[in-house]
mmJSON file of the N, C-alpha and C atoms, coordinates in Angstrom:
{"data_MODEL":{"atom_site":{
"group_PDB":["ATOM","ATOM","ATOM","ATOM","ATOM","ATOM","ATOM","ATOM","ATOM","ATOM","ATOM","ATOM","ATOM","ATOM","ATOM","ATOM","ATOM","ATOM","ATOM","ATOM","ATOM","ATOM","ATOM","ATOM","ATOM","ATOM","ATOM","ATOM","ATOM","ATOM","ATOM","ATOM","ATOM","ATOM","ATOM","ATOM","ATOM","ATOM","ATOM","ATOM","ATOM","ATOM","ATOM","ATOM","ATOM","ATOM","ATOM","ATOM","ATOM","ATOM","ATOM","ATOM","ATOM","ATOM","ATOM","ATOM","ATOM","ATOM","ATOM","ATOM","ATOM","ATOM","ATOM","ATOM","ATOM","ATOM","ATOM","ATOM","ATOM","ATOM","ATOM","ATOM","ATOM","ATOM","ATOM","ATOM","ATOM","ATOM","ATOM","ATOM","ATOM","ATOM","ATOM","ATOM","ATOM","ATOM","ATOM","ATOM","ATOM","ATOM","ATOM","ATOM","ATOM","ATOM","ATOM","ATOM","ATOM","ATOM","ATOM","ATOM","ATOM","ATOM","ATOM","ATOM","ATOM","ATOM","ATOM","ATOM","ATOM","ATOM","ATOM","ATOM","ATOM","ATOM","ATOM","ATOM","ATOM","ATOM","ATOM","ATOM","ATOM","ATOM","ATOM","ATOM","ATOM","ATOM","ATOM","ATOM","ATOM","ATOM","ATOM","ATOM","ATOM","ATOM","ATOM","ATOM","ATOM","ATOM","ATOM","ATOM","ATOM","ATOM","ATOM","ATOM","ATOM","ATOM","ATOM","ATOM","ATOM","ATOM","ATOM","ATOM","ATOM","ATOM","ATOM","ATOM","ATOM","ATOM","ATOM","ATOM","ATOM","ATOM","ATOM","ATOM","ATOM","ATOM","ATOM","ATOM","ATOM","ATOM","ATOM","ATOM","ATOM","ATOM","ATOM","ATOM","ATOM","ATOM","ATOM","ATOM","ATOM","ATOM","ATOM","ATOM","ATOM","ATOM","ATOM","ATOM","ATOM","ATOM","ATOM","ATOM","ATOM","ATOM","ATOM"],
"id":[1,2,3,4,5,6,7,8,9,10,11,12,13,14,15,16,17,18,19,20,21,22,23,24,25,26,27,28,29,30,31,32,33,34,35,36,37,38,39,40,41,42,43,44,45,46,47,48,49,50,51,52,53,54,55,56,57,58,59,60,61,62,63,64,65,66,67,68,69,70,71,72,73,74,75,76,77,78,79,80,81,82,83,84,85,86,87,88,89,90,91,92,93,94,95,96,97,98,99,100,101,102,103,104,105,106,107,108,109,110,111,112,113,114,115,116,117,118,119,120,121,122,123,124,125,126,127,128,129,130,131,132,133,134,135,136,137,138,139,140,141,142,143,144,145,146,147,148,149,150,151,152,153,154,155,156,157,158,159,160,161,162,163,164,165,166,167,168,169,170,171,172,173,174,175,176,177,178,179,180,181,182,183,184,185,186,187,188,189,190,191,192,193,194,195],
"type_symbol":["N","C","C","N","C","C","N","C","C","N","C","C","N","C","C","N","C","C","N","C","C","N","C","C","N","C","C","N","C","C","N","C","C","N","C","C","N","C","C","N","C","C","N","C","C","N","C","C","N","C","C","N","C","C","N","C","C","N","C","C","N","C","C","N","C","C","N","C","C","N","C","C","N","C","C","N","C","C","N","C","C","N","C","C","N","C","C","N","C","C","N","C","C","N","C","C","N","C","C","N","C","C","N","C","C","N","C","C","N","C","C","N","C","C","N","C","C","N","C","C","N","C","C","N","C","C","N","C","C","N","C","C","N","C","C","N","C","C","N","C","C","N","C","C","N","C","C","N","C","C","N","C","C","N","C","C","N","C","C","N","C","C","N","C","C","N","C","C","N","C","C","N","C","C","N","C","C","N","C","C","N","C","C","N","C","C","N","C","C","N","C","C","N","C","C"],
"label_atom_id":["N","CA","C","N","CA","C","N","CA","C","N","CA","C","N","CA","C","N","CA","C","N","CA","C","N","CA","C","N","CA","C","N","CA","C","N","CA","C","N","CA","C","N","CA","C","N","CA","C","N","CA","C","N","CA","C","N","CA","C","N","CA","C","N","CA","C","N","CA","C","N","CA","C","N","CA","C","N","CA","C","N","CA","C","N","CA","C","N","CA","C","N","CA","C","N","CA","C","N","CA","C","N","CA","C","N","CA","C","N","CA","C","N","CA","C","N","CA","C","N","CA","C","N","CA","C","N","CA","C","N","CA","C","N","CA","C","N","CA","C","N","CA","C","N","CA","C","N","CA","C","N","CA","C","N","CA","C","N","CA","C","N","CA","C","N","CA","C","N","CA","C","N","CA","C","N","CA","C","N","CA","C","N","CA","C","N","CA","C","N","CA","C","N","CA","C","N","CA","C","N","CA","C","N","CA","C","N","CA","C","N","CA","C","N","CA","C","N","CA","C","N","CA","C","N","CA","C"],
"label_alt_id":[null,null,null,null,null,null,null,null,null,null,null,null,null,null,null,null,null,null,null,null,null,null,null,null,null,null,null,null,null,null,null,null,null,null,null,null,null,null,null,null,null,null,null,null,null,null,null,null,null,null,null,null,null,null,null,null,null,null,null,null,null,null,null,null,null,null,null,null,null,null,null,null,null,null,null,null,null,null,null,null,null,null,null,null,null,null,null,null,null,null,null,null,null,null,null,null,null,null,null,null,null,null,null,null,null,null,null,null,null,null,null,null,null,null,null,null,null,null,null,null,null,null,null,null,null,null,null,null,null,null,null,null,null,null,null,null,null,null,null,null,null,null,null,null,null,null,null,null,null,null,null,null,null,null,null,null,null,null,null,null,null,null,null,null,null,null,null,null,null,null,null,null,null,null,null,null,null,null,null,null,null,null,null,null,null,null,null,null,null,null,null,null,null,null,null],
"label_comp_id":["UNK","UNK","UNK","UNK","UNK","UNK","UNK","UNK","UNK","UNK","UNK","UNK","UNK","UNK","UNK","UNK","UNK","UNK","UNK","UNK","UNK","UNK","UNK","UNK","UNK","UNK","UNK","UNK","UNK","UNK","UNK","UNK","UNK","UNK","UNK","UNK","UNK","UNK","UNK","UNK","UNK","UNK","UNK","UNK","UNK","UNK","UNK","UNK","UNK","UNK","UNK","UNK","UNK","UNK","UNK","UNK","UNK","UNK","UNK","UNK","UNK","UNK","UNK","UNK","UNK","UNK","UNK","UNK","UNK","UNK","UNK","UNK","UNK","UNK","UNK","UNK","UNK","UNK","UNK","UNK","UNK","UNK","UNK","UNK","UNK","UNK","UNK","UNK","UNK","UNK","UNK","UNK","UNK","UNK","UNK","UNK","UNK","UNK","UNK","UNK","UNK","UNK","UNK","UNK","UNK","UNK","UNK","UNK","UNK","UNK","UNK","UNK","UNK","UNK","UNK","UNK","UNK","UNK","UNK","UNK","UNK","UNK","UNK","UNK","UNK","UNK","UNK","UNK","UNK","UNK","UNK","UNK","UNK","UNK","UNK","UNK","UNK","UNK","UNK","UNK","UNK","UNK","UNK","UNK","UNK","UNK","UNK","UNK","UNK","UNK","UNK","UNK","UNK","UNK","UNK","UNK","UNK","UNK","UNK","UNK","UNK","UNK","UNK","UNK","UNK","UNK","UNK","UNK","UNK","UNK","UNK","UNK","UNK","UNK","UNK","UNK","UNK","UNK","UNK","UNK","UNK","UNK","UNK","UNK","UNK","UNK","UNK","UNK","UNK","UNK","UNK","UNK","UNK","UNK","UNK"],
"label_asym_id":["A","A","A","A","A","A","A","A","A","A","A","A","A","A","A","A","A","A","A","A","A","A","A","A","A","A","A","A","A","A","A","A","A","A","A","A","A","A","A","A","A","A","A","A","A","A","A","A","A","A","A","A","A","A","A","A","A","A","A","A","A","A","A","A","A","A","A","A","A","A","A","A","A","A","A","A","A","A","A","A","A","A","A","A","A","A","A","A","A","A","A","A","A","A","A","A","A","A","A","A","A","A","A","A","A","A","A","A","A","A","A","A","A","A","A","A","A","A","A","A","A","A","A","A","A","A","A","A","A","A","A","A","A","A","A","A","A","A","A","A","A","A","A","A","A","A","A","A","A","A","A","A","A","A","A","A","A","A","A","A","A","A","A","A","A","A","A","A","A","A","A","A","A","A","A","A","A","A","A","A","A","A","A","A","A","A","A","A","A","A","A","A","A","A","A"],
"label_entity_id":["1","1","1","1","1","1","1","1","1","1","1","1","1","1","1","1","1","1","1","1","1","1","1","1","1","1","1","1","1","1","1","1","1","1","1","1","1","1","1","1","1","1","1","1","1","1","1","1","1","1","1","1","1","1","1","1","1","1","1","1","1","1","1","1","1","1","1","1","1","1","1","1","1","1","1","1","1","1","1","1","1","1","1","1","1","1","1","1","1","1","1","1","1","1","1","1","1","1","1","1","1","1","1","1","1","1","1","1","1","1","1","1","1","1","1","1","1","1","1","1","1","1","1","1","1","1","1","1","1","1","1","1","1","1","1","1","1","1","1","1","1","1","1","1","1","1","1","1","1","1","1","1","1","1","1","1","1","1","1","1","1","1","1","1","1","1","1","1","1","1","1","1","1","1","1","1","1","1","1","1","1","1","1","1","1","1","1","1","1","1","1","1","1","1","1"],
"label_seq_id":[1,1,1,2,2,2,3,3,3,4,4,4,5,5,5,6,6,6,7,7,7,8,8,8,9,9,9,10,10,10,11,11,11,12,12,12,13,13,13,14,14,14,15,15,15,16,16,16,17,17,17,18,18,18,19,19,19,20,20,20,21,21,21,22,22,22,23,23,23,24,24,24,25,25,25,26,26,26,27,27,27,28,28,28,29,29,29,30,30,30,31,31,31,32,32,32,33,33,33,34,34,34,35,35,35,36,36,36,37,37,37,38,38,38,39,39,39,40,40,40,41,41,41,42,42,42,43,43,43,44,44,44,45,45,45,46,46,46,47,47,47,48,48,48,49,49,49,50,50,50,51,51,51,52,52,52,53,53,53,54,54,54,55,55,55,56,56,56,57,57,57,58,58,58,59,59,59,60,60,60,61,61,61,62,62,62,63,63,63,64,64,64,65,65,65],
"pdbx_PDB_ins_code":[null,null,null,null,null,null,null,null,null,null,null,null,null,null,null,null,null,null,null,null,null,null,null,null,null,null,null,null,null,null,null,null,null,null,null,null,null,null,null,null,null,null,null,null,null,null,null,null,null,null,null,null,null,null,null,null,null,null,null,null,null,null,null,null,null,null,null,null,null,null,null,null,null,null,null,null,null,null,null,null,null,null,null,null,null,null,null,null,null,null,null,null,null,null,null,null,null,null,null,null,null,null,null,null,null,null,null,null,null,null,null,null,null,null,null,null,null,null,null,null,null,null,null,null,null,null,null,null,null,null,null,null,null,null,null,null,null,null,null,null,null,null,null,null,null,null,null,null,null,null,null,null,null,null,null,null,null,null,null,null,null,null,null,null,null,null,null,null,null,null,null,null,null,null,null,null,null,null,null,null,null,null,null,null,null,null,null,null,null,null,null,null,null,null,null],
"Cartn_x":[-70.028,-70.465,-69.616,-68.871,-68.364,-69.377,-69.185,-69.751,-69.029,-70.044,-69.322,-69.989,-70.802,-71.011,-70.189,-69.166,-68.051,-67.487,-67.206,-66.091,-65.098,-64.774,-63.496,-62.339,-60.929,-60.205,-59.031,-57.817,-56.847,-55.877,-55.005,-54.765,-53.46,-52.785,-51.873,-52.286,-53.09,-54.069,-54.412,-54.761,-55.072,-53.941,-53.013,-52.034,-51.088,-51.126,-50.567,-51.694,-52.755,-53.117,-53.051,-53.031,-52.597,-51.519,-50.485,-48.793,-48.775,-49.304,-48.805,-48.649,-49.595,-50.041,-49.009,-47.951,-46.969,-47.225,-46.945,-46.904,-46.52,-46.725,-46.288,-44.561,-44.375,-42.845,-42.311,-42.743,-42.177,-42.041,-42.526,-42.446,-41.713,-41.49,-40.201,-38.904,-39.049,-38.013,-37.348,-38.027,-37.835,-37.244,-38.18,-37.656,-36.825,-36.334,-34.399,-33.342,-34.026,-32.967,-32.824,-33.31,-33.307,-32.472,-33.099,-32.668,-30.75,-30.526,-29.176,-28.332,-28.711,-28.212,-28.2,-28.925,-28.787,-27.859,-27.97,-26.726,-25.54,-25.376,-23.846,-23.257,-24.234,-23.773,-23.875,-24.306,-23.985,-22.56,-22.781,-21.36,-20.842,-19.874,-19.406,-18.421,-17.53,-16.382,-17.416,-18.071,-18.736,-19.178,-20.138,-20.121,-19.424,-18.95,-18.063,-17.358,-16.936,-16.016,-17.509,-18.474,-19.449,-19.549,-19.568,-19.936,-18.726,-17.222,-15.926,-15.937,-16.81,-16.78,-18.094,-18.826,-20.125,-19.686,-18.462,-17.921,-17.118,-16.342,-14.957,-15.863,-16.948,-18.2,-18.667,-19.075,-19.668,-18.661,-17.485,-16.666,-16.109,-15.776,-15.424,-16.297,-17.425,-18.277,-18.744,-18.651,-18.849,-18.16,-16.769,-15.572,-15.855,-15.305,-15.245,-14.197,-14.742,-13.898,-12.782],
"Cartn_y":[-24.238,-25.338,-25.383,-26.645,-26.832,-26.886,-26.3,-25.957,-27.214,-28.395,-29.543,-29.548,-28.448,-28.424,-27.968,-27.182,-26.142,-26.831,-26.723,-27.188,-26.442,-25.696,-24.877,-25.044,-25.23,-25.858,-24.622,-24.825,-23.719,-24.283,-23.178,-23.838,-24.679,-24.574,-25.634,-26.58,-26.879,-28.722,-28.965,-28.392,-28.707,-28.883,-28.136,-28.328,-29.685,-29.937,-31.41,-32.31,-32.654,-33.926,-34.009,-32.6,-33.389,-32.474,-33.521,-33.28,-33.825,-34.629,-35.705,-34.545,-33.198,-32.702,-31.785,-31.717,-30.544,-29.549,-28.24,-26.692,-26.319,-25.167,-24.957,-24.61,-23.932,-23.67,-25.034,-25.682,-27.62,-27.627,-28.071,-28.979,-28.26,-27.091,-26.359,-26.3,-26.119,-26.697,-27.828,-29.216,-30.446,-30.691,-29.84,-30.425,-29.519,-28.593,-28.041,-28.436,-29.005,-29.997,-31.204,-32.069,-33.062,-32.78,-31.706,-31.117,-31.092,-29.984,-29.497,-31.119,-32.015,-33.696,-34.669,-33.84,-34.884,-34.269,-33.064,-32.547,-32.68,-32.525,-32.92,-33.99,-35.368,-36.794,-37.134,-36.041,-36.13,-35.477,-34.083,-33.6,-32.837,-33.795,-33.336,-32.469,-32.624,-31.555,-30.044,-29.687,-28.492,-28.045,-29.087,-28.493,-27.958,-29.078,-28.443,-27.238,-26.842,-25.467,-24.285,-24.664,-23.343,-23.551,-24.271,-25.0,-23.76,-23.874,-23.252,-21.586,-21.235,-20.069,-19.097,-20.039,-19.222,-18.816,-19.996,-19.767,-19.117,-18.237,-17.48,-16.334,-16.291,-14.672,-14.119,-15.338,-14.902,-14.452,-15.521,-15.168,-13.903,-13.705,-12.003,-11.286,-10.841,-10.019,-9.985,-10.966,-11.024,-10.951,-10.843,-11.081,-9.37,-9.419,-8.696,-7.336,-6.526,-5.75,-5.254],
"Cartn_z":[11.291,10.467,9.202,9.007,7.651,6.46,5.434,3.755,2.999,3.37,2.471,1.279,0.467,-0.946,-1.625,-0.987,-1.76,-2.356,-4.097,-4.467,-4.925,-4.191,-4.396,-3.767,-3.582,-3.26,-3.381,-2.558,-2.648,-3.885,-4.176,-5.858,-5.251,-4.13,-3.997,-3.739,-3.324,-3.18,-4.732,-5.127,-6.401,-7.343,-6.795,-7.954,-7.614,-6.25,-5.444,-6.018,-6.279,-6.651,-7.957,-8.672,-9.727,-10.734,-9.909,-10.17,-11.767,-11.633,-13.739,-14.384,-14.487,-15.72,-15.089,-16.145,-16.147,-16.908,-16.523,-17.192,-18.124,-18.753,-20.287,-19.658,-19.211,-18.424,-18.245,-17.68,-17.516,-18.265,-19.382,-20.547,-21.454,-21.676,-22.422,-22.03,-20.063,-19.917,-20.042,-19.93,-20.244,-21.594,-22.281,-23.752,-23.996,-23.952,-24.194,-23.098,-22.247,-21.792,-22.233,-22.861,-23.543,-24.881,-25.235,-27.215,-26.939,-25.753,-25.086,-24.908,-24.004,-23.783,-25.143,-25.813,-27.198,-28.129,-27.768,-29.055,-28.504,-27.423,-26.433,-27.05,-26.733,-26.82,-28.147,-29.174,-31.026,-31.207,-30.539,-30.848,-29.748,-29.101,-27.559,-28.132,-28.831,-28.963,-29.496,-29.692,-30.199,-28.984,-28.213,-26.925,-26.117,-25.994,-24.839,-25.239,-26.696,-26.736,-26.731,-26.838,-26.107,-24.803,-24.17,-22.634,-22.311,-23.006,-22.55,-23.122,-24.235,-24.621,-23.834,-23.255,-22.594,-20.789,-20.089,-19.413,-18.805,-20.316,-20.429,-20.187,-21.248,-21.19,-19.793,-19.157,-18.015,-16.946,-16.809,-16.402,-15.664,-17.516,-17.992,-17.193,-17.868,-17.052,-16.049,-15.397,-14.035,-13.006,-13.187,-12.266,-11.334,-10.395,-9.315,-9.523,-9.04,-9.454,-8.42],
"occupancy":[1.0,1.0,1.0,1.0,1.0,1.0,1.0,1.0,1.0,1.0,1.0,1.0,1.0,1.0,1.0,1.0,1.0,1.0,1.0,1.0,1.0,1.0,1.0,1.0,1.0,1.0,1.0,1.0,1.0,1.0,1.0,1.0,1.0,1.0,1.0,1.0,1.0,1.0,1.0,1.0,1.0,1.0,1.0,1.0,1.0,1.0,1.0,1.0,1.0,1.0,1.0,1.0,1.0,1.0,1.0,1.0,1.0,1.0,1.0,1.0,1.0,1.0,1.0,1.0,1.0,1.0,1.0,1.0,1.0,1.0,1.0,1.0,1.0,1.0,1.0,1.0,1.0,1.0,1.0,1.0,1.0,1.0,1.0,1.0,1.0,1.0,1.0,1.0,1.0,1.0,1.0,1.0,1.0,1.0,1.0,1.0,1.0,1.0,1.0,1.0,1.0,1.0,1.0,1.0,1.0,1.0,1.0,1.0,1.0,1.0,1.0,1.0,1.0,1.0,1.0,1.0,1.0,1.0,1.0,1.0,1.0,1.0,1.0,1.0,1.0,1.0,1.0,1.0,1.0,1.0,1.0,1.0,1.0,1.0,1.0,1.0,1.0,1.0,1.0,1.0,1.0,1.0,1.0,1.0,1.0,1.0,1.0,1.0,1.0,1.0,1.0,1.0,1.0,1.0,1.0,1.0,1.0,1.0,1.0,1.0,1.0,1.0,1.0,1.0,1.0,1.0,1.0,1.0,1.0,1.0,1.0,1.0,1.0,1.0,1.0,1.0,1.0,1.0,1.0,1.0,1.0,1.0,1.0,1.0,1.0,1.0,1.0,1.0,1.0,1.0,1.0,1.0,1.0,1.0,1.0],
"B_iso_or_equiv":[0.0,0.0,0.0,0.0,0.0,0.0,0.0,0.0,0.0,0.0,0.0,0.0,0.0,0.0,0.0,0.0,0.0,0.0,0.0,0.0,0.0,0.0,0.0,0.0,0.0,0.0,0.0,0.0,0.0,0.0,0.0,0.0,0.0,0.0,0.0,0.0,0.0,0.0,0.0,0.0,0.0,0.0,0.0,0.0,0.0,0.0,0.0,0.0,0.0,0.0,0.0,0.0,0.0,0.0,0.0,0.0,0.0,0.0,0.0,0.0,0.0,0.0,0.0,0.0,0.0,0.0,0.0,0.0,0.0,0.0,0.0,0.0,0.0,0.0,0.0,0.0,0.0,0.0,0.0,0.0,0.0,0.0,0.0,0.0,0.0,0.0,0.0,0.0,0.0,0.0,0.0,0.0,0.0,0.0,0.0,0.0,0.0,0.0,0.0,0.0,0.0,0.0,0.0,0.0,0.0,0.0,0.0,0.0,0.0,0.0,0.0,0.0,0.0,0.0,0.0,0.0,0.0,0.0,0.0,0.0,0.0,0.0,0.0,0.0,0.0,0.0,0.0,0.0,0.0,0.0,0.0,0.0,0.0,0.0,0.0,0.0,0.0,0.0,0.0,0.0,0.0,0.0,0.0,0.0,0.0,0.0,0.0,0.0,0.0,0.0,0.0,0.0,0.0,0.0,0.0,0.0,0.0,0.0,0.0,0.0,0.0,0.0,0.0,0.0,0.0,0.0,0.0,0.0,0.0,0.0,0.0,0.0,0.0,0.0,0.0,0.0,0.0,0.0,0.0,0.0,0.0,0.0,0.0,0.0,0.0,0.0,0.0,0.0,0.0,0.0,0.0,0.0,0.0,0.0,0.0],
"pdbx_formal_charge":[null,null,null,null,null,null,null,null,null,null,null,null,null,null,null,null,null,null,null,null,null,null,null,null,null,null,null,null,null,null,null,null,null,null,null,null,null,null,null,null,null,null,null,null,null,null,null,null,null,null,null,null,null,null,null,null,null,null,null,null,null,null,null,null,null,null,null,null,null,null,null,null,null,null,null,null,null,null,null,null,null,null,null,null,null,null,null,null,null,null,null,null,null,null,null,null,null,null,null,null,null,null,null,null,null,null,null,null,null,null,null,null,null,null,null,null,null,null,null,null,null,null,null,null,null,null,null,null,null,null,null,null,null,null,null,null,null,null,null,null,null,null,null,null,null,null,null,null,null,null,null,null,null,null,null,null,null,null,null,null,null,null,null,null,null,null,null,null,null,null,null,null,null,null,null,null,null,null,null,null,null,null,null,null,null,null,null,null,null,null,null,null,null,null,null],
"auth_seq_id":[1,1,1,2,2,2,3,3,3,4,4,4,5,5,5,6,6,6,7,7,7,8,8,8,9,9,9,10,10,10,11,11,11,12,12,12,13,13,13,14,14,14,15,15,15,16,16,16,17,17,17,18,18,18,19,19,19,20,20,20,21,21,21,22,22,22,23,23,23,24,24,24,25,25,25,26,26,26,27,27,27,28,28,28,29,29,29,30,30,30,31,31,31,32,32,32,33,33,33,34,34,34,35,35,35,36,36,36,37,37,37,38,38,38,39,39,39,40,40,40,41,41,41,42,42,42,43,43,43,44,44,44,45,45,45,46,46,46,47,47,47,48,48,48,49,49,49,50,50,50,51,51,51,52,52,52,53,53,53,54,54,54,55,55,55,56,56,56,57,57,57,58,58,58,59,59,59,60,60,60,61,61,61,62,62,62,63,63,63,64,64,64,65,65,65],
"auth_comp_id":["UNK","UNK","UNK","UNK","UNK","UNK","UNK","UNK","UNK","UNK","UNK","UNK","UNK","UNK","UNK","UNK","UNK","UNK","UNK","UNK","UNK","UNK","UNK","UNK","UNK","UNK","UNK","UNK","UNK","UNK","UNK","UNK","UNK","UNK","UNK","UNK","UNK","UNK","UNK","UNK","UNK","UNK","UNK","UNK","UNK","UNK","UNK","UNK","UNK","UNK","UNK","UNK","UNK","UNK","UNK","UNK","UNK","UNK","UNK","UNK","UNK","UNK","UNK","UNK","UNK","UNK","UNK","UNK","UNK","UNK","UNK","UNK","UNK","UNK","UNK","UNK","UNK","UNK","UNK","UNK","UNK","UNK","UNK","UNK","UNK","UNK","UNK","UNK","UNK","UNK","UNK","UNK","UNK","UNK","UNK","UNK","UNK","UNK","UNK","UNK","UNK","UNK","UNK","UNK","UNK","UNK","UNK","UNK","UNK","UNK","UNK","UNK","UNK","UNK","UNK","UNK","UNK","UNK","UNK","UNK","UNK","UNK","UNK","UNK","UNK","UNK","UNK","UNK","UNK","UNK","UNK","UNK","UNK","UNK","UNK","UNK","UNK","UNK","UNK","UNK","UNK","UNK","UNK","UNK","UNK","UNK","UNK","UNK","UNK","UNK","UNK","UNK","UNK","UNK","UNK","UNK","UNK","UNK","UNK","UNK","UNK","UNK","UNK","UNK","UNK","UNK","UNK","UNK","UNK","UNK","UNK","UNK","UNK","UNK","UNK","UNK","UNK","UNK","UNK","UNK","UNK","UNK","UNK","UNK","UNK","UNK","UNK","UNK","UNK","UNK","UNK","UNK","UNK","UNK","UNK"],
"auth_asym_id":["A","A","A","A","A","A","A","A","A","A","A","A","A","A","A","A","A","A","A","A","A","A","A","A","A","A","A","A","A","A","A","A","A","A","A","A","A","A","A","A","A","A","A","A","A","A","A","A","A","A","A","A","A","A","A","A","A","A","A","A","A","A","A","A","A","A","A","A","A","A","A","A","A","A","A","A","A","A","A","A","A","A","A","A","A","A","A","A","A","A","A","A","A","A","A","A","A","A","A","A","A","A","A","A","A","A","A","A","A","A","A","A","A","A","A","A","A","A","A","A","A","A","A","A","A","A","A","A","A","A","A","A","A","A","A","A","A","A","A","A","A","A","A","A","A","A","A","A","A","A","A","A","A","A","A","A","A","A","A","A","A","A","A","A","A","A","A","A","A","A","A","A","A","A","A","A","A","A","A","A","A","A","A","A","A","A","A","A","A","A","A","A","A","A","A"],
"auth_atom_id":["N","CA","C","N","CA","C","N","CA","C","N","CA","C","N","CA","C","N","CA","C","N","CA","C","N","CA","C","N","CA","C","N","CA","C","N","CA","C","N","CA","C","N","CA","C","N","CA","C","N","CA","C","N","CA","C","N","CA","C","N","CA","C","N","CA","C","N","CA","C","N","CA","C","N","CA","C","N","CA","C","N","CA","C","N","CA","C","N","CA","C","N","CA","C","N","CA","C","N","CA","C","N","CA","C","N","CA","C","N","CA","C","N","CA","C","N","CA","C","N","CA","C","N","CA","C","N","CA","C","N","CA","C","N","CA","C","N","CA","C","N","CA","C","N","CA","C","N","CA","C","N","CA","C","N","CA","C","N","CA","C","N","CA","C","N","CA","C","N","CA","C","N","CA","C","N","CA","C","N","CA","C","N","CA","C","N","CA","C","N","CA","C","N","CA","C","N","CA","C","N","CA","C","N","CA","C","N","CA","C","N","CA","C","N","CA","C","N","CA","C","N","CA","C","N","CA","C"],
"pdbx_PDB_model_num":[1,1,1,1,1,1,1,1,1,1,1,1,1,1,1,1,1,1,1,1,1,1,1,1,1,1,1,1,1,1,1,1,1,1,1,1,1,1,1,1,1,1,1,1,1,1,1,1,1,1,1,1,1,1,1,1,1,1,1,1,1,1,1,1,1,1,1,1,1,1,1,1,1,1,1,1,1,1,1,1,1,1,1,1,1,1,1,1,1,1,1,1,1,1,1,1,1,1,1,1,1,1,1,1,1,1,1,1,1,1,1,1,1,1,1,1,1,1,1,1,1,1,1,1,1,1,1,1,1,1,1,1,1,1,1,1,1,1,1,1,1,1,1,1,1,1,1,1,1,1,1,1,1,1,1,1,1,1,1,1,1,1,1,1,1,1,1,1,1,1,1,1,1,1,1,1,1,1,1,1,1,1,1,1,1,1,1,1,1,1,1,1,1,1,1]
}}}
């Protein structure tokens, strides 16, 4: 017999109907990606030479030995 008084629900159904309300993790990510796209398109030459100095870093340390 199905328990149609239960209102308990598995947390991925729950978290599928209601998609709108984004996470504290979402919404921080969202907004330093926004903050990151707005300072680009204020000052692209600054960027891009960290975009080129964070590239050279990882690079570096990461290359194969």
């Amino acid at each position: 017999m199905i328990d149609t008084a239960r209102s308990e629900y598995p947390a991925d159904m729950l978290h599928a109907a209601h998609h709108g309300e984004a996470g504290y993790l979402e919404t921080v990510t969202e907004d330093l990606v926004e903050s990151v796209t707005r300072y680009a398109q204020e000052q692209p030459i600054t960027a891009m030479l960290w975009a080129l100095g964070v590239g050279v870093l990882l690079g570096w340390k990461l290359r194969r030995w």
